[in-house]
N, C-alpha and C positions, 0 to 999 in steps of 0.2 A: 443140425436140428437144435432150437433152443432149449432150454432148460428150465421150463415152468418158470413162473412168477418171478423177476427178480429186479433189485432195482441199484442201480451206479451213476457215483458222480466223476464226470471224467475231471483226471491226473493231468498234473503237468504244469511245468513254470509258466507258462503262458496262458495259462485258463486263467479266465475273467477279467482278464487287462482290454481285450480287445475292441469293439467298438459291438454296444447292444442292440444298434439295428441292424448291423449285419447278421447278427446270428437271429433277429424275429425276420429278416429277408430269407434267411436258408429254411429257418423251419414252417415258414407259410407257404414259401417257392411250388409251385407245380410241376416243378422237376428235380430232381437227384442235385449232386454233384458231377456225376458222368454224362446228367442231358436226360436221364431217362423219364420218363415222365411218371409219377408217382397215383396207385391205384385211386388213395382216396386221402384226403386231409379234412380235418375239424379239431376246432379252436376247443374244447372242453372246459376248460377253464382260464378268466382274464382275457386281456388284452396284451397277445407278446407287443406290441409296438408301443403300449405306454408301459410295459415294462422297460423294454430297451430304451426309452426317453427318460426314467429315470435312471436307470445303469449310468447312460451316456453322461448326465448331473453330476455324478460323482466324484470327491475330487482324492477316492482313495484307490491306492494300486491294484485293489483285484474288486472290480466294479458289480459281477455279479456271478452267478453261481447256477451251473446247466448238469442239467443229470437226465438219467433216462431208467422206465417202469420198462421190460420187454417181459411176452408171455410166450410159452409155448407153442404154438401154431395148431397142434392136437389139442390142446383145450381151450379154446375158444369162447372167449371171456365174453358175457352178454354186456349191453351197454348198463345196464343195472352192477353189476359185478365191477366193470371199470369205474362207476361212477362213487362206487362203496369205497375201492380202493386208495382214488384217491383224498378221496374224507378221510379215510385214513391216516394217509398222506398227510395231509393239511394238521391233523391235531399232532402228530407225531413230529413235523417238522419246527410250530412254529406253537410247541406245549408253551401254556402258563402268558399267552402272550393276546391282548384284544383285536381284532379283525382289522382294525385303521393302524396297528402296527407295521405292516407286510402289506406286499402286493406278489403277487405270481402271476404264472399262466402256465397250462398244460396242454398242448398241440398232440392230438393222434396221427399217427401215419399208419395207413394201411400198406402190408407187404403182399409181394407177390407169393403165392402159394397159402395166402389165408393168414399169416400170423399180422403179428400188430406190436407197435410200439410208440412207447406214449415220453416224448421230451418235456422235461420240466426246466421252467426258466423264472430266475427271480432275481433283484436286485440285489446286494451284499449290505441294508444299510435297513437301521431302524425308524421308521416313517416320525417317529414322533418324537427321537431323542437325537435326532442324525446319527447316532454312533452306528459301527460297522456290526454286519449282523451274518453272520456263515450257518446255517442250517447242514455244513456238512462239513465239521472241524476236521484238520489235517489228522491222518493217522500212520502208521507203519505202508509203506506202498507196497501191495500184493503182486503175485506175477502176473495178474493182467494186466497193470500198469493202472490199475486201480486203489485207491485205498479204499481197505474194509470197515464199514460204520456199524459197531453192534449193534445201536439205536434203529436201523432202518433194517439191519438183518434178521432182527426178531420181527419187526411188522413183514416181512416176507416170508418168513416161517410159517408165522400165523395162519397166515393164506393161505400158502400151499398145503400144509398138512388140513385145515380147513374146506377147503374145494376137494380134496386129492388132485390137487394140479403136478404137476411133476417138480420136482425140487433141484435146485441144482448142485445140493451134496448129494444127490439119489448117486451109491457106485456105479448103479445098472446104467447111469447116464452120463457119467464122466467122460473128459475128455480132454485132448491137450488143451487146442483153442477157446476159450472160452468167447459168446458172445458181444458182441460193442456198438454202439451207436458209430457217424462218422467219427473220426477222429483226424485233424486235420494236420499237415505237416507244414511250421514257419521254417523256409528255408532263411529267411531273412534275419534269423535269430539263431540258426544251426550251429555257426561257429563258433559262439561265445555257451552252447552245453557243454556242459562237462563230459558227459558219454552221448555223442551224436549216433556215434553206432547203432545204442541201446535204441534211440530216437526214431532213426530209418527204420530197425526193425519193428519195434511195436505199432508203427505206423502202415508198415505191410501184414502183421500179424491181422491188424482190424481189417483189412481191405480184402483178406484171405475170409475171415470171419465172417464177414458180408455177401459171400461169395463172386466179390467181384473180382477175386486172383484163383487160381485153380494150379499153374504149373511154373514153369521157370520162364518161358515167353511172356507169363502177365506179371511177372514179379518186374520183368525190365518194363516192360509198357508202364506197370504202375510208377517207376521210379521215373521215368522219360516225362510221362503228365506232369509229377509232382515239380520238374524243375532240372533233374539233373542228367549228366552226360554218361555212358554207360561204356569208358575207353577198352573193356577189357573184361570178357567173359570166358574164367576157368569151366575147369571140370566140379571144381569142390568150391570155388568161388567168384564174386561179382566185384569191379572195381566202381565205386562210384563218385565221380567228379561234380563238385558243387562249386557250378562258376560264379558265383557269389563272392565267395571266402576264397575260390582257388583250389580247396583243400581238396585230398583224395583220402579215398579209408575203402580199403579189401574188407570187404564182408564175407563172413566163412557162419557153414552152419548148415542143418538141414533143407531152409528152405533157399538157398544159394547154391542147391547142387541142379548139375546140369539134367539128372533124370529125376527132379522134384516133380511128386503130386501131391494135392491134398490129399487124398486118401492115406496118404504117410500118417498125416497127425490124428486122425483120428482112430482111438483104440475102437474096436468091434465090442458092442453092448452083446449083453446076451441074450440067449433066444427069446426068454420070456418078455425082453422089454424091443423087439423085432413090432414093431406095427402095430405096438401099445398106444391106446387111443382114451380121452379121458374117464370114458365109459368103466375102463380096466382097472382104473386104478380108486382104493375105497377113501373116505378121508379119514383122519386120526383124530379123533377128537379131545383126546389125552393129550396128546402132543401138542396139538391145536391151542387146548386149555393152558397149559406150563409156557408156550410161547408168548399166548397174551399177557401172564402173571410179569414173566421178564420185560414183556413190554411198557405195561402199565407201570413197573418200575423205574425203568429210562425215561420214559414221558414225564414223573413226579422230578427225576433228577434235571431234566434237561428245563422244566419251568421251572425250577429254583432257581435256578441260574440264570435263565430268562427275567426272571422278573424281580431280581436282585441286579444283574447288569442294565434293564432297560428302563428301570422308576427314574420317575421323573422329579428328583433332586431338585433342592433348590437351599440353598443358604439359610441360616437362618437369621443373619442381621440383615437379609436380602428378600421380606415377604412381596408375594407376588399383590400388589394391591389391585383393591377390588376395583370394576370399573363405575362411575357414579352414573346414575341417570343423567340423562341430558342431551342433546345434539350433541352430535359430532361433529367434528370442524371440518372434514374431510368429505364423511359422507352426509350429512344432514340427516342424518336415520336419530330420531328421538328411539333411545332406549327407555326412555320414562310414560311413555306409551304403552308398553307392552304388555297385556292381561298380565293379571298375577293369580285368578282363582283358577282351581283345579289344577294348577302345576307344583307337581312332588319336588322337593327338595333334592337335588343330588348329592350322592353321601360324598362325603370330605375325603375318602379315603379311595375313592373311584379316580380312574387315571383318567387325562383329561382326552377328548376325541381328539382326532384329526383336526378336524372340521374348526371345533374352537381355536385349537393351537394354532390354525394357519390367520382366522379372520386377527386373534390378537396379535399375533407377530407379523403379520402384513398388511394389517389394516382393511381399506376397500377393495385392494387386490386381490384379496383369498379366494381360493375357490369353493363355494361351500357342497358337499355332495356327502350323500350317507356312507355309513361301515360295509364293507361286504358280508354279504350275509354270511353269519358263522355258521360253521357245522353243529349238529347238537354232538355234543359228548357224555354220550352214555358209560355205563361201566365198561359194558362190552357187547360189541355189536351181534345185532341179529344175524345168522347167515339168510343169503336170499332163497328163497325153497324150489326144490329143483326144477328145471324146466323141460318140457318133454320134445321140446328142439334141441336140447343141449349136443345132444350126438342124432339129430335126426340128417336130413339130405340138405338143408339149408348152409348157404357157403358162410364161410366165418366173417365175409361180409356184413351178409346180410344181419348175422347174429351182433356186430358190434354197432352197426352202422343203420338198426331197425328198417333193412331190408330198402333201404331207400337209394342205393344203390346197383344197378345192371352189372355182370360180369365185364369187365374191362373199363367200366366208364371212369373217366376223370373226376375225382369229387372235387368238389366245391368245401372253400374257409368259409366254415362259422363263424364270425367273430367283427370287433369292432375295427372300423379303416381311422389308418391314421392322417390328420391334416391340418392345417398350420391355417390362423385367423388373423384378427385383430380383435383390441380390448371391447368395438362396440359387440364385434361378435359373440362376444362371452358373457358379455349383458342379456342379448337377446336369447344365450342358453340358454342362464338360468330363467329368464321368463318362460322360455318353450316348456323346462322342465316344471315350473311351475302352473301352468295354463294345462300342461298335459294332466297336471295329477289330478285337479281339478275338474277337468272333461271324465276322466277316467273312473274316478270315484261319484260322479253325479250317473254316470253309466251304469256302473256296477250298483248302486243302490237304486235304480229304476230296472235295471232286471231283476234284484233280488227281492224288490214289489212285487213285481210279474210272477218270479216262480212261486212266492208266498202264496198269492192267491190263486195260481194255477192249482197250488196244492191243495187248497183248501176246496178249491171248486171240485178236485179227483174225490180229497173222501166223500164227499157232497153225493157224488153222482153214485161213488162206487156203493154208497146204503139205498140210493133210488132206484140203481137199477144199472144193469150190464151197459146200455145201449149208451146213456146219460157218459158212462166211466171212458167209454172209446173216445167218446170226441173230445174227451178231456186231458187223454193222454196225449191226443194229436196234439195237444195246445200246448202239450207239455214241451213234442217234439218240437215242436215250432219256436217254443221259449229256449228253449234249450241251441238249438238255430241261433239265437237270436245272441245268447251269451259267448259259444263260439266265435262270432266276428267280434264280439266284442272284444275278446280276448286277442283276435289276430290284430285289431285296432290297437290295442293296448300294447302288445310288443313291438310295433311302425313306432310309436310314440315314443316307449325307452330307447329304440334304437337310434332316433333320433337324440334323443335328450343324451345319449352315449356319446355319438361322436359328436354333437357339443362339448359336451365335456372333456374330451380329449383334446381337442382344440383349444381350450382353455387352461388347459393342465398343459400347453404346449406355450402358451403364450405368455404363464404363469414363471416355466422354466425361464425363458427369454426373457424375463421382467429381472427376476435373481441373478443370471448371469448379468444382466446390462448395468447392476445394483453394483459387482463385483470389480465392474471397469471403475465407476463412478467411485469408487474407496478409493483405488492405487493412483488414476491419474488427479484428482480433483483437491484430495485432502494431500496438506504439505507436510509429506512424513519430518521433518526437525521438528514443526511445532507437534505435534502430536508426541514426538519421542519425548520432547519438554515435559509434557504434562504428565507422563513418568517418570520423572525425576533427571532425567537427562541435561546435562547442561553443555555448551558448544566451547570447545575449545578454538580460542578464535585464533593462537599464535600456530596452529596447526592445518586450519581450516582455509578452505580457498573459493571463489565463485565457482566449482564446476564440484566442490565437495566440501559438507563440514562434519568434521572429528567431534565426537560426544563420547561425555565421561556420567557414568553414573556413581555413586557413594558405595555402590556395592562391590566396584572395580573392573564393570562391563565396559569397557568402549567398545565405541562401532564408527563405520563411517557411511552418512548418508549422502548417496548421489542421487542424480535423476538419468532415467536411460531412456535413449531416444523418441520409444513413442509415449513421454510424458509420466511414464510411471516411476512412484516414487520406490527407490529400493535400496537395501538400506545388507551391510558386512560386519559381522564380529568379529572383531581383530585376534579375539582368544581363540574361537570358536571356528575352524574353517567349514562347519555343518549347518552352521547359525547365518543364515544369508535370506533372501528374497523378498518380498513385499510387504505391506503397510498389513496382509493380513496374514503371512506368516510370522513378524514380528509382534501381535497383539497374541498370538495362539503363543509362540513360545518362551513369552513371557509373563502370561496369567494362566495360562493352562484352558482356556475357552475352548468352547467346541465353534463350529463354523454360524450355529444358529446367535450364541453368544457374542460372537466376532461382530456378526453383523448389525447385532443389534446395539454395542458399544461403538459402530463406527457412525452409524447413521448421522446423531446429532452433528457432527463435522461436515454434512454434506448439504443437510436442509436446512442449515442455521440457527437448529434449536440451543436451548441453554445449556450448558454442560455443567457437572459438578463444581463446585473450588478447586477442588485438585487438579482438576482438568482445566483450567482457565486457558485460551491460548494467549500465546507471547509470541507478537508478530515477526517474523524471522525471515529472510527471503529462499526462496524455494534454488537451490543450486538447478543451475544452466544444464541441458542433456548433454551425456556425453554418451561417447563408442563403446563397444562391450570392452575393447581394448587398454583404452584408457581409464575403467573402473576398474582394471585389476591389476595398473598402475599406480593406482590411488590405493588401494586396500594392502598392495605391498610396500606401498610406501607409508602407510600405516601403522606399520608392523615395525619400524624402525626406532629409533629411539636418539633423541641429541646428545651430546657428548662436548666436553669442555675438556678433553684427554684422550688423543686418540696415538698410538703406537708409532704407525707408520707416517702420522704427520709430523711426530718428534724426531723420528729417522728425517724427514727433510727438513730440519729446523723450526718447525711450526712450534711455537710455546704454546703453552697452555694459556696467558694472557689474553693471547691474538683469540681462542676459541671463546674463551669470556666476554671479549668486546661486545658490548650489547650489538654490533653492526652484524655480527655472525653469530647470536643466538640463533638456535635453529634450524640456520643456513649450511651445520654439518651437523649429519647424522652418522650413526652406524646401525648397519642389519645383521641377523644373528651369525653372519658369516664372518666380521670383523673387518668388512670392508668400509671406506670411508665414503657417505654420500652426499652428493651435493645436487639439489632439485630445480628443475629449470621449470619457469611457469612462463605463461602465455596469456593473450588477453581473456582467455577462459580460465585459465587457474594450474592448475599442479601437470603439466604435459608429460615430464619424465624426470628421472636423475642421473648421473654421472656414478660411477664405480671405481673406485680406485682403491691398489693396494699394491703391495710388493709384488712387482713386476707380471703387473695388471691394471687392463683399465677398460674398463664397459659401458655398458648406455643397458636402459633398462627396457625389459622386453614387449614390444605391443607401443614406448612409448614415443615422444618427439622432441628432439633437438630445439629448443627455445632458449630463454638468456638465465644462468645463474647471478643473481644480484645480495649484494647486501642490504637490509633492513630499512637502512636511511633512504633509499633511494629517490623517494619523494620528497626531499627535503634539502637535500643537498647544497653545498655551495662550488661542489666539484665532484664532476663525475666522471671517473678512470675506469675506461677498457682495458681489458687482460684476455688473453687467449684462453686460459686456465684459471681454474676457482683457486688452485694451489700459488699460481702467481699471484693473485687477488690478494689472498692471505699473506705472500710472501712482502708485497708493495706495501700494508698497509702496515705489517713488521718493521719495517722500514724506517717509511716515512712519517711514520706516528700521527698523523693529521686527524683528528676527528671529525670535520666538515668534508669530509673525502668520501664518498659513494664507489663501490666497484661492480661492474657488470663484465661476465665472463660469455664466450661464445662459446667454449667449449673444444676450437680448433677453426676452420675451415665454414663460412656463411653460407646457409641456404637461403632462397627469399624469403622464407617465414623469418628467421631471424632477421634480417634486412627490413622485413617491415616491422617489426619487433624495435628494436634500435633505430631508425625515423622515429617512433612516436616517444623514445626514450630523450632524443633530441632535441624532439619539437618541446615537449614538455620543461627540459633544462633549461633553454633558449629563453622559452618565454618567464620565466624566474631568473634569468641573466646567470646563468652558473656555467663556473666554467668546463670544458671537454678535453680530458687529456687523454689520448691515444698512446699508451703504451705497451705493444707490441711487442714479441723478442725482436732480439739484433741479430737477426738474416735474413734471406732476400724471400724468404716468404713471409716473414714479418713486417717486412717493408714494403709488401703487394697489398698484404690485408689491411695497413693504414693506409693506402692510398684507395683501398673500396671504403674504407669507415668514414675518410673525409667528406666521399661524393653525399653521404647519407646527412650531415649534419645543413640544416639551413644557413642560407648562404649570410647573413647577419648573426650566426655562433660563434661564440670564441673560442680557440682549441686550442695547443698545442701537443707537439712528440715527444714522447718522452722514451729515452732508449737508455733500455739495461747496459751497464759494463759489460755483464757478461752475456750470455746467450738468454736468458731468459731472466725473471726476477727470482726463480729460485737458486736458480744459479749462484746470481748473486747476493741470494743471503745465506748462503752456505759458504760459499768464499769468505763473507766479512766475520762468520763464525767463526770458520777455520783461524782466520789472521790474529782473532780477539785470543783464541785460544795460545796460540802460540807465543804471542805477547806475553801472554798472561804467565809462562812459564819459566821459574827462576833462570836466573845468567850461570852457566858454570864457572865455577873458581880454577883457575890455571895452576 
């Protein structure tokens, strides 16, 4: 049995990530989660499905925020009492805050056996500032696997000591279980909880609570629905297997024994509270009174905060200028036209609507529509006076649902349907809504003609005489007829002008999202990072990525990824990564509305500040997810004119100074030595080497290591190794000498790599010397290098003394050493 008046926002890591038309599909569904089909539903407040349209807009982690009002079933909330409630509700949630701030919705569910419960659903996000908005902050998590909100626990006090509804600190009513709306179990996230156990359980405790588990056969069935395997049922415990993750966990506890009932958890009330009915119980009005003081307290504290977090800020060498009369270039709408008598000034200090904020930040696309109508807020509300149905023979149907309702029948949603347009159709909305107001109000002041003189004809008659007053009243009836359809006419008409408007608010969404493609693929994040100071490191930079430095000591590297979007890596910062508008947010600190409105100029060609001037720059080629995180680790590297283990194999420090090998050796924070193979797209992978080690870099691709001059050359030498490379050019000291290494062993990319290396030489007449190690696999690989060069090249072989060029400049060290050292005296 419930526990009078209470209200909870459901626990748990995964509440409000999920998608918010799923949850306005469960909570309008005309059936359960088990199929059962549901006595009665209506929509009470909003639109869940343009709530969940904008949940689903959201581009923050926990999207929106679901709770549930449930009442007793013995006291038997009238639809006036629900509807007080949740005005309640409303001022208490969303204190200190204007009505175009927020959107909700509130769906009733009728239960079996008379009670009722009422799901609250709302966005996590403030309408008019975007920032994120939680009407139910995290607190201590209670053992129902709920957390407790004082704020919302005194407007329930209120109530119940207010009605004498039954309370659910009453002792006379305690009990283990406490009541819950569903509560659903992610198997598909079970394995990364930290207490999954905790998880299974609290998710059978609800389904116990609901009555739809009762003993140890529905605890398996429930576990069986939700996904998992049941290999092994003790006396004292349940094994349950989740073939997901694989994992197993023995469940042990009360309701895992093999002679579970519900009747276990629940303690026995006492006699006097035995088929206590609301009638029984008196209200407190002391208590009543001291619950609203704490209330009205919370309420003062939580709009302070409200309305200190949600003002709308603005800079102040940043004034918002005013708009001038004139046409508009877009819409043709003269605002210089518009009356100016009889219109009050709006104070300066009034926050600005919806309605404005969307037409100036979106222009002709806005959707214009009014504030919801606010609740009044009184000091403290009236209670409603008692009704002599309250405990008569009428089912708690009928008392919540004004009787419109049959025992068993299926109700029917209140409420607005959702559905998808185009932009003509959001035109012809607002026409409808505006044609409607029109008809409606020429209606309404031609009956209120009619009853004027109806009345006037009543007193008329009622001083002439009895007989005169009847047929006057009949005319009244008849007027009165006559404003009823009007009235039924006037609600066909908002209800239209409703799902227009939803439609529009759907198409509006679609317009901002398609807004958000057109930033990342369209504008070329290098120039844009420019016009922050950013400047391209070109000896670093390659056609498929360029290295930017800014003066404050930021680099990053910007690629482009496959489907066109520009996206852009801080080489400090492994947190600092993603697109053209998470780089503008975490680098000026803008909100999303800001974002957007600083990127626009870049898309529709408008003027842009000085600072912002663009500096025409080519947009890098798309590459693999692969090869960006080749690029970003090769980023992270640093060149080097000294490296350890290149002096362990005779490498001088000269050879690394040659301008032909700036660059061309790097090291990374491991100490290994790198050298980077590009391709006709640019940076493909690098080389690893160190003491008795040697890698290739991960995700990348084998292409050719060259030295700097390559395009220039007057002689161009292959080397199997960038270390041979270095070692030949120690050597032979030639500065007109180019080296291209393969790195060992050719695949056809390198193969077509080296043709175009060829062809290139050839036709500038430079000569090709193939120099290989001296063995018989060295002697295979110049016989593939030769088929590659055009048959008018000129080439020759050139073979090490010893096995390789390292080799032999380590030998010629060694010998110089030896020389070098005095002749002994005999």
């Amino acid at each position: 049995m419930r526990s009078g008046m209470h209200i909870k926002f459901t626990a748990g890591r995964g509440q409000g990530k999920g998608s918010g038309r799923g949850v306005a599909k469960y909570l309008t569904g005309a059936k359960d989660w088990k199929g059962r089909t549901r006595p009665a539903i209506e929509v009470l407040r909003g639109d869940p499905f343009l709530v969940a349209s904008v949940a689903d807009s959201l581009d923050f982690k926990y999207k929106y925020t679901s709770g549930v009002i449930t009442f007793a079933p013995e006291d038997a909330p009238s639809h006036e009492e629900i509807n007080e409630v949740l005005d309640e509700f409303e001022r208490t949630a969303w204190s200190g805050l204007d009505p175009d701030q927020y959107i909700w919705s509130a769906v009733l569910h009728l239960e079996e056996g008379g009670g009722c419960h009422i799901h609250i659903f709302t966005p996590r996000v403030d309408l008019r500032t975007g920032k994120s908005l939680n009407i139910a902050p995290p607190g201590r998590k209670g053992p129902e696997g709920f957390k407790p909100n004082p704020l919302f626990d005194s407007l329930r006090d209120y109530f119940n000591y207010r009605e004498g509804w039954a309370r659910p600190d009453d002792p006379a009513r305690s009990r283990l279980l406490q009541p819950g709306h569903r509560k659903f179990l992610n198997i598909s996230r079970l394995a990364a909880e930290q207490n999954p156990r905790q998880m299974i359980t609290d998710y059978l405790v609800h389904c116990i609570d609901l009555g739809e588990v009762t003993d140890r056969a529905g605890i398996v069935t429930a576990l069986k629905a939700a996904g998992f395997e049941i290999p092994r049922q003790g006396k004292g415990y349940l094994t349950v297997h989740d073939l997901t993750s694989g994992q197993r966990w023995r469940l042990k506890g009360a309701i895992y024994e093999e002679h579970f009932d519900v009747g276990q958890l629940a303690e026995t009330p006492p006699a006097k509270a035995e088929g206590e009915t609301r009638a029984d119980r008196v209200p407190d009005p002391a208590r009543a009174g001291a619950a609203w003081g704490e209330l009205t307290r919370r309420r003062e504290s939580r709009a302070a905060y409200h309305r200190k977090r949600y003002a709308e800020a603005h800079r102040a060498d940043e004034p918002i200028p005013a708009k001038k009369p004139g046409p508009d270039r877009e819409t043709n709408w003269d605002s210089a036209n518009l009356p100016t008598e009889d219109m009050a000034q709006a104070s300066p200090d009034r926050p600005e609507p919806l309605s404005r904020h969307l037409i100036r930040e979106l222009g002709p696309d806005a959707v214009s529509g009014g504030p919801h109508p606010e609740p009044s807020r009184d000091a403290i509300p009236t209670p409603a006076p008692d009704r002599a149905g309250a405990t008569g023979s009428s089912t708690a149907s009928e008392r919540i649902l004004g009787g419109d309702l049959a025992p068993g029948q299926t109700g029917e949603i209140r409420g607005a349907a959702g559905g998808h347009s185009t932009k003509s159709l959001l035109e012809r909305g607002r026409k409808t809504c505006l044609d409607a107001f029109q008809r409606v109000r020429a209606t309404y002041d031609r009956i209120r003609a009619t009853v004027d003189h109806r009345i006037d004809q009543a007193i008329t008659a009622i001083l002439a005489g009895t007989t005169t007053a009847g047929r006057t009243y009949h005319s009244l009836v008849a007027a009165g007829g006559a404003a009823h359809q009007a009235s039924l006419h006037l609600g066909a008409l908002l209800q239209a002008a409703d799902r227009t408007l939803e439609r529009g608010m759907g198409e509006l969404i679609m317009y901002r999202d398609n807004e958000l493609e057109q930033f990342k693929g369209k504008i070329n994040l290098v120039e844009f990072a420019q016009s922050l100071g950013y400047q391209v490191d070109r000896r670093e930079s390659s056609r498929n990525s360029k290295v930017m430095r800014h003066d404050n000591g930021d680099k990053i590297v910007v690629a482009t990824g496959q489907n066109g979007h520009g996206i852009y890596f801080s080489v400090r910062d492994d947190r600092d990564n993603g697109s053209i508008i998470d780089f503008v947010q975490k680098r000026t600190g803008a909100s999303l509305g800001q974002t957007r409105k600083a990127l626009r100029p870049w898309i529709d060609g408008a003027e842009v500040s000085p600072q912002q001037q663009r500096h025409p720059e080519p947009k890098p080629v798309p590459t693999s997810r692969d090869r960006q995180q080749v690029i970003l680790a090769y980023a992270k590297t640093e060149p080097v004119q000294h490296h350890a283990y290149l002096a362990s194999r005779g490498i001088e420090d000269s050879t690394l100074a040659d301008p032909r090998f700036v660059g061309m050796v790097r090291q990374d924070t491991r100490g290994n030595a790198i050298f980077p193979h590009h391709d006709s797209e640019g940076l493909a992978g690098y080389e690893l080497k160190n003491n008795g080690f040697t890698g290739f870099a991960r995700g990348g691709t084998k292409a050719i290591w060259h030295s700097n001059n390559l395009a220039i050359a007057k002689r161009v030498v292959i080397v199997e190794s960038a270390i041979d490379g270095l070692s030949h050019a120690q050597l032979h000291k030639n500065p007109d000498s180019a080296y291209v290494s393969i790195g060992g062993q050719m695949s056809e990319h390198q193969q077509t790599l080296l043709r175009r290396v060829f062809e290139r030489a050839t036709n500038r007449e430079a000569e090709i010397v193939i120099a290989t190690d001296n063995d018989p696999g060295g002697d295979s690989l110049a016989g593939e290098i030769q088929k590659l060069i055009p048959a008018h090249g000129q080439f020759l072989r050139s073979v090490p003394a010893k096995k390789d060029w390292n080799a032999e400049l380590q030998h010629k060290q060694c010998s110089r050493e030896k020389t070098a050292l005095p002749y002994p005296h005999s």
